[in-house]
PyMOL Python script that loads the backbone (N, CA, C, O; Angstrom):
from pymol import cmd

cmd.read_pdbstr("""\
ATOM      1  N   UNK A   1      93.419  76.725 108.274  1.00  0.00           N
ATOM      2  CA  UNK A   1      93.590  77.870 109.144  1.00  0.00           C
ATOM      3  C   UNK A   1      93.131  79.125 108.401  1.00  0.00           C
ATOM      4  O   UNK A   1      93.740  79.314 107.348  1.00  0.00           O
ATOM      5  N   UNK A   2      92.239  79.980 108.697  1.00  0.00           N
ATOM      6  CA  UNK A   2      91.509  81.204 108.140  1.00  0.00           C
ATOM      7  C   UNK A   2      93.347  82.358 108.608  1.00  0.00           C
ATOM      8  O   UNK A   2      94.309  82.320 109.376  1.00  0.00           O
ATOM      9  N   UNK A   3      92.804  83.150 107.545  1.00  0.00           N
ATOM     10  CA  UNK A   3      93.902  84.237 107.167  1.00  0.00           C
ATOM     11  C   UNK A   3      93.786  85.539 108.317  1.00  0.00           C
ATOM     12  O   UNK A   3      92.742  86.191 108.359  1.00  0.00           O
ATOM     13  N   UNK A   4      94.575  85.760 108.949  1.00  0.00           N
ATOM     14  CA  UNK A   4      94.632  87.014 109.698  1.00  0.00           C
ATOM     15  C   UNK A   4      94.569  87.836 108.703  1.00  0.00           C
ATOM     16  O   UNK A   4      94.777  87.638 107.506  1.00  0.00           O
ATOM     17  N   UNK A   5      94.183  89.048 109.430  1.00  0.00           N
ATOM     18  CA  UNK A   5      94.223  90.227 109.010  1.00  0.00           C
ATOM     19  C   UNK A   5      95.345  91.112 108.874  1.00  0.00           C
ATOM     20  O   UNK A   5      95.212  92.330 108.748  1.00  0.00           O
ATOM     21  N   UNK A   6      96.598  90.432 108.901  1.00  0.00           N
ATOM     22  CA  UNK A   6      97.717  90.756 108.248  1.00  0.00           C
ATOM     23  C   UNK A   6      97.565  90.055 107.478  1.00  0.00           C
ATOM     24  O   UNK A   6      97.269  89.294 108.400  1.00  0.00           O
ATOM     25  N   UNK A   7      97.414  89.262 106.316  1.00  0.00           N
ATOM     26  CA  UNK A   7      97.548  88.687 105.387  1.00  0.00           C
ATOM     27  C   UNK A   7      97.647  89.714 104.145  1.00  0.00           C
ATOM     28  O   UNK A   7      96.809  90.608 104.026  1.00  0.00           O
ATOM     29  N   UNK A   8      98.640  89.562 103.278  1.00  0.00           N
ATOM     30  CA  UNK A   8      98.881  90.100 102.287  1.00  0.00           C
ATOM     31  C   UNK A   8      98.562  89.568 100.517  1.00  0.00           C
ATOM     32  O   UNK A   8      99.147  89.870  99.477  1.00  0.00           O
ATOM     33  N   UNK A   9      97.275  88.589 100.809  1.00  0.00           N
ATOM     34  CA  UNK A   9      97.522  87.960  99.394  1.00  0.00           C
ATOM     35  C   UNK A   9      97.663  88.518  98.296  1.00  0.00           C
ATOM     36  O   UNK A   9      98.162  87.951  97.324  1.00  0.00           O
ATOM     37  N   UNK A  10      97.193  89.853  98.297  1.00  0.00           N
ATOM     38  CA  UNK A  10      96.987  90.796  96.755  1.00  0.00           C
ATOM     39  C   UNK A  10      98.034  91.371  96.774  1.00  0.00           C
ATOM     40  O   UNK A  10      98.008  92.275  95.939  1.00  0.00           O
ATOM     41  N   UNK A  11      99.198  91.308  97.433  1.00  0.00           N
ATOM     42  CA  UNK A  11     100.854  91.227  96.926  1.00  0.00           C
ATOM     43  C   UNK A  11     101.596  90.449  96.968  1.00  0.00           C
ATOM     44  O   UNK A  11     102.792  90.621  96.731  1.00  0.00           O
ATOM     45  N   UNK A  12     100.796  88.855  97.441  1.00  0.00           N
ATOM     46  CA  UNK A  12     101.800  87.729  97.269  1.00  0.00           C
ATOM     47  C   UNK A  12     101.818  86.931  96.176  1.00  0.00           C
ATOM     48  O   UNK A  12     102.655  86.128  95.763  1.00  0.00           O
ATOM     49  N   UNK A  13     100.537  87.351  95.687  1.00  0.00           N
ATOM     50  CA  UNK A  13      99.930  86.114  94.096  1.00  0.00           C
ATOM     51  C   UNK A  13     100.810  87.102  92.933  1.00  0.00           C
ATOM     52  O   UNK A  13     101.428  86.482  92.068  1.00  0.00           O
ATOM     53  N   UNK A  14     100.848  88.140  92.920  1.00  0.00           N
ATOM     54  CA  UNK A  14     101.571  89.118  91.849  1.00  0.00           C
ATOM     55  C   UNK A  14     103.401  88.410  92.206  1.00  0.00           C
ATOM     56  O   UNK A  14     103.777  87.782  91.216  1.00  0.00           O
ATOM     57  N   UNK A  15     103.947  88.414  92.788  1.00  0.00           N
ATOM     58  CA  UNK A  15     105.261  88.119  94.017  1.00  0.00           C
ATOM     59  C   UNK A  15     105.539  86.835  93.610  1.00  0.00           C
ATOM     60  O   UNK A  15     106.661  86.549  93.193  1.00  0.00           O
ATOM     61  N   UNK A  16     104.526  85.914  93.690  1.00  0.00           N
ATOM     62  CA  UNK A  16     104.924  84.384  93.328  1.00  0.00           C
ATOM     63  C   UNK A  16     105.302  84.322  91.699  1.00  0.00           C
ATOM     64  O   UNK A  16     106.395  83.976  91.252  1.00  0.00           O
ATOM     65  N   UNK A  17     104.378  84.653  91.079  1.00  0.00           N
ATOM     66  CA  UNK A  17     104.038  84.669  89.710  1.00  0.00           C
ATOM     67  C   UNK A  17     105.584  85.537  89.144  1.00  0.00           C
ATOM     68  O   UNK A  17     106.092  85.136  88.097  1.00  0.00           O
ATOM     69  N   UNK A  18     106.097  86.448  89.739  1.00  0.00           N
ATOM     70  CA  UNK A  18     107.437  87.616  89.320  1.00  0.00           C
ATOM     71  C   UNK A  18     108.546  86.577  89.525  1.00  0.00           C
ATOM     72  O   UNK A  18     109.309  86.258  88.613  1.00  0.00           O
ATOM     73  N   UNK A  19     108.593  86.156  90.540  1.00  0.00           N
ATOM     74  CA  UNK A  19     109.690  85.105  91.345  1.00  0.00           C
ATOM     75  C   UNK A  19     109.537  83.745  90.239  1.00  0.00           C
ATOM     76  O   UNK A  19     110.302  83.288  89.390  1.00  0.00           O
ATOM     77  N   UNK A  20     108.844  83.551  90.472  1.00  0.00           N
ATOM     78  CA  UNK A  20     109.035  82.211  89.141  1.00  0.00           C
ATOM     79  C   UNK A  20     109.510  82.449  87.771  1.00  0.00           C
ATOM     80  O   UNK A  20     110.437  81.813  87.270  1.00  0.00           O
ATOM     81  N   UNK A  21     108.851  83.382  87.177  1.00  0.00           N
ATOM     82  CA  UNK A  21     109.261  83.758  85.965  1.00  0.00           C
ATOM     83  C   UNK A  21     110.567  83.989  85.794  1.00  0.00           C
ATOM     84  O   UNK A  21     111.263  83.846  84.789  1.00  0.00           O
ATOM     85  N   UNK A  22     110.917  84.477  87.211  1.00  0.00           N
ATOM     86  CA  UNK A  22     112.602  85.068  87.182  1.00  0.00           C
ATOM     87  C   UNK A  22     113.423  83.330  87.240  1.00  0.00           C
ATOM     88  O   UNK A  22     114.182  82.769  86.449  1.00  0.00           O
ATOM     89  N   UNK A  23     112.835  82.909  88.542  1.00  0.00           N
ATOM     90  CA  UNK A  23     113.977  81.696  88.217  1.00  0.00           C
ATOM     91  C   UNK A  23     113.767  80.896  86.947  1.00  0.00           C
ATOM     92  O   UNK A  23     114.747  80.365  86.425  1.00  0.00           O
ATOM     93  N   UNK A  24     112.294  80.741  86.292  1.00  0.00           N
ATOM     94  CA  UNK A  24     112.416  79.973  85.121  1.00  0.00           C
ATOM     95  C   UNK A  24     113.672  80.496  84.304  1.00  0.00           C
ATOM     96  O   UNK A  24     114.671  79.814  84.072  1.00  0.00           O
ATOM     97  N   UNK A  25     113.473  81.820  83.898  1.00  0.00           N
ATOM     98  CA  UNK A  25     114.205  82.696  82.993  1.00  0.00           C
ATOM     99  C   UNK A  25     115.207  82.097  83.291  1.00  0.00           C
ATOM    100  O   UNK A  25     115.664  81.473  82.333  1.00  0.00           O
ATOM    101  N   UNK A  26     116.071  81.949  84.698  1.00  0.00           N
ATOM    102  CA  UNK A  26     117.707  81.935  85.012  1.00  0.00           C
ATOM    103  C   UNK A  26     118.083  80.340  85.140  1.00  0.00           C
ATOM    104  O   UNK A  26     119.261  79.990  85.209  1.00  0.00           O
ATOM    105  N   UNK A  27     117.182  79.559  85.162  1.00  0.00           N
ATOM    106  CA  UNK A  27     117.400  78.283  85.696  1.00  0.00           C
ATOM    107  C   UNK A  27     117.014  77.014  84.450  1.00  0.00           C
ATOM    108  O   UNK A  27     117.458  75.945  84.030  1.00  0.00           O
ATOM    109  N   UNK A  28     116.121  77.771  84.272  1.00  0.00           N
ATOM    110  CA  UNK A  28     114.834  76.763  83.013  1.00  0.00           C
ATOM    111  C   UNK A  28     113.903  76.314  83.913  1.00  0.00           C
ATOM    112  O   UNK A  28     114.273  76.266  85.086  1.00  0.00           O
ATOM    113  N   UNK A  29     112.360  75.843  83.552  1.00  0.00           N
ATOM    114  CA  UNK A  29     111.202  75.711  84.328  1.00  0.00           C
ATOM    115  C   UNK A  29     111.673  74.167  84.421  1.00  0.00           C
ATOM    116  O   UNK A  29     110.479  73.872  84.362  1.00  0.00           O
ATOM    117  N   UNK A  30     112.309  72.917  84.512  1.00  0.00           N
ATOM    118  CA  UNK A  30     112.394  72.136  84.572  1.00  0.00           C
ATOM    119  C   UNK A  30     113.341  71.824  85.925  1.00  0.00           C
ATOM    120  O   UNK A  30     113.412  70.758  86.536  1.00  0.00           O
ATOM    121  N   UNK A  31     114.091  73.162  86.222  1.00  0.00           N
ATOM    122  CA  UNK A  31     115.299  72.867  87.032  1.00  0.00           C
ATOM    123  C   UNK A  31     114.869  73.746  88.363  1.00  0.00           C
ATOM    124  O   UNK A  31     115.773  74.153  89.092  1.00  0.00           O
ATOM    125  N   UNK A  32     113.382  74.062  88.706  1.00  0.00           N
ATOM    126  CA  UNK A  32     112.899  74.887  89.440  1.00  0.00           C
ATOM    127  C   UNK A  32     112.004  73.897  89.983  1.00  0.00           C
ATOM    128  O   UNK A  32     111.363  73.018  89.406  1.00  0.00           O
ATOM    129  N   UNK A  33     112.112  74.333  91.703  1.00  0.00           N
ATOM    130  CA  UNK A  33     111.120  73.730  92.314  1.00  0.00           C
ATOM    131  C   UNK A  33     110.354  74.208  93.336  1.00  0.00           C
ATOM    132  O   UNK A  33     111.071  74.946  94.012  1.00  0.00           O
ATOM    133  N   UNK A  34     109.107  74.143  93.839  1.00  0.00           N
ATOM    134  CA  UNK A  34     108.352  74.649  94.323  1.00  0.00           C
ATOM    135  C   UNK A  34     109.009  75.358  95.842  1.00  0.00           C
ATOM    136  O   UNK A  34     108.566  76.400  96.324  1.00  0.00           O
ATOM    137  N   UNK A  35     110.197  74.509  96.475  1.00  0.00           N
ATOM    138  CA  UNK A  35     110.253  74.850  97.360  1.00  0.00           C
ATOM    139  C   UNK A  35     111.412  76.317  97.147  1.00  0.00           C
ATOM    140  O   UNK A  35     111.701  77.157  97.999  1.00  0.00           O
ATOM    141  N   UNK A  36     111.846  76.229  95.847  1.00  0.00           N
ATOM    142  CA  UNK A  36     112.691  77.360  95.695  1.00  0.00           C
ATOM    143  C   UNK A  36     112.171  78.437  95.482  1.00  0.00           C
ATOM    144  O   UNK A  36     112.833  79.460  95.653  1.00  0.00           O
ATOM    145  N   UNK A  37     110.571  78.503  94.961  1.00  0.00           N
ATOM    146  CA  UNK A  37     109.825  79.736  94.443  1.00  0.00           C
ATOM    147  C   UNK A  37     109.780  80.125  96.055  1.00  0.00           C
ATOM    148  O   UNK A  37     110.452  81.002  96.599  1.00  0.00           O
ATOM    149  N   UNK A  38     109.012  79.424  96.546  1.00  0.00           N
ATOM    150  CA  UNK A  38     108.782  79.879  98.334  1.00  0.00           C
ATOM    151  C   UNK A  38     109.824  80.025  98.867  1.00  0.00           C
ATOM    152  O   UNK A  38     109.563  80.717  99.851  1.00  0.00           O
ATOM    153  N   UNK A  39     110.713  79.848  98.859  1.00  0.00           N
ATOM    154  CA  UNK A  39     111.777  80.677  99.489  1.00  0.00           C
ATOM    155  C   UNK A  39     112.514  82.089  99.105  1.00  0.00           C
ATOM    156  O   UNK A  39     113.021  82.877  99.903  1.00  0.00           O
ATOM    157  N   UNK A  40     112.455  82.189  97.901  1.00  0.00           N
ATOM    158  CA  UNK A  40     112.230  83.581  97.735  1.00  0.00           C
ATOM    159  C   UNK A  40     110.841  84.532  97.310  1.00  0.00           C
ATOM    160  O   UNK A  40     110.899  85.556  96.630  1.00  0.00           O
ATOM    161  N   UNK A  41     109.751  84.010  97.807  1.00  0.00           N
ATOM    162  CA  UNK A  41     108.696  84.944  98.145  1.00  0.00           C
ATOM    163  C   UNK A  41     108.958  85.165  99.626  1.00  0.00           C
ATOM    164  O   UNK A  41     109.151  86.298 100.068  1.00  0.00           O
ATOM    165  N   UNK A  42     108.965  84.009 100.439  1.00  0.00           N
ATOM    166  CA  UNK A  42     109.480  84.293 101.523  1.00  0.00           C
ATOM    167  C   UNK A  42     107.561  83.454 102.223  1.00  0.00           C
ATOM    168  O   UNK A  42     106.859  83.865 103.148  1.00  0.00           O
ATOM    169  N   UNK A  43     107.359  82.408 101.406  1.00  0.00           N
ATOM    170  CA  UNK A  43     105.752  81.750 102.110  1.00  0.00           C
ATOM    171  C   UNK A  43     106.525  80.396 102.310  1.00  0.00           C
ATOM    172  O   UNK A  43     107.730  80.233 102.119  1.00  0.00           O
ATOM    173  N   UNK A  44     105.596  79.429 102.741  1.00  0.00           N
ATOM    174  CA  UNK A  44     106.054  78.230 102.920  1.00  0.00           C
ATOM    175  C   UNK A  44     105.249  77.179 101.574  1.00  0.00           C
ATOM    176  O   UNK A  44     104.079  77.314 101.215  1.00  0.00           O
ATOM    177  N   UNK A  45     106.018  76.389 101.139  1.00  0.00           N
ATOM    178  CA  UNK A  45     105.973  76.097  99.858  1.00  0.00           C
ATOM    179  C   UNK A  45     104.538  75.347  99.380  1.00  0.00           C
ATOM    180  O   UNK A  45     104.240  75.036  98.227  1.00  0.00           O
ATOM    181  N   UNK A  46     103.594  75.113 100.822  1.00  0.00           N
ATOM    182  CA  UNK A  46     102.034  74.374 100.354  1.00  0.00           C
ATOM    183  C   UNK A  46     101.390  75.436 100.280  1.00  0.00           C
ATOM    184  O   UNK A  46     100.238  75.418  99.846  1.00  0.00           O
ATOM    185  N   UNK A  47     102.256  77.101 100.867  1.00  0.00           N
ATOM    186  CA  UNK A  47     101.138  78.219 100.248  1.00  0.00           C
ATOM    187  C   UNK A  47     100.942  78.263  98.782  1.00  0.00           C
ATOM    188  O   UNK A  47      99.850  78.622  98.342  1.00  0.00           O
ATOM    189  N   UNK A  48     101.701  77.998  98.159  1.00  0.00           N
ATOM    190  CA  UNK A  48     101.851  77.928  96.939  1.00  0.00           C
ATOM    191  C   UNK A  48     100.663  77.779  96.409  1.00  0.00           C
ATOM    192  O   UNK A  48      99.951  78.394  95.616  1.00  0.00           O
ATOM    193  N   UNK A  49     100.619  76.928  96.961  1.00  0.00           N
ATOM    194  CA  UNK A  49      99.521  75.974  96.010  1.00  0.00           C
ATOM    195  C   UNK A  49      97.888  77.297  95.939  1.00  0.00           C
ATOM    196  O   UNK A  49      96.903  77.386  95.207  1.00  0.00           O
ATOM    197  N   UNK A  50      98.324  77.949  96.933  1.00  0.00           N
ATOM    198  CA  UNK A  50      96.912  79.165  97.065  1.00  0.00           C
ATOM    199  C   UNK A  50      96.978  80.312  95.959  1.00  0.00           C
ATOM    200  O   UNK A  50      95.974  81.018  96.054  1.00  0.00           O
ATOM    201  N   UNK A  51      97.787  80.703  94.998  1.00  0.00           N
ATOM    202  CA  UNK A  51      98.015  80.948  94.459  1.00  0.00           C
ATOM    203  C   UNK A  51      98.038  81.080  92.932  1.00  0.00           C
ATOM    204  O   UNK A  51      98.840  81.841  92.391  1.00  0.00           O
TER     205      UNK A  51
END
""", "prot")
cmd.dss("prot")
cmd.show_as("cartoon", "prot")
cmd.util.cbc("prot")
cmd.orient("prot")
């Protein structure tokens, strides 16, 4: 599916990357999972993968 023109990627790739670091930091990178990063960016978790 091509990206509307609401699409925000050049504040969601900065957003993903902040959000992970944070739960690694609080959780450990082992105890983190993809669908938890996407839920607090607020994408659905195969956006991820665009990222």
């Amino acid at each position: 599916m091509a990206r509307t023109t609401g699409s925000h990627s050049e504040t969601t790739g900065p957003r993903v990357r902040a959000v992970a670091e944070h739960l690694f930091a609080k959780h450990g990178f082992a105890a983190v999972s993809m669908r938890q990063i996407a839920a607090e960016v607020g994408v659905q978790a195969g956006a991820l993968y665009n990222y």
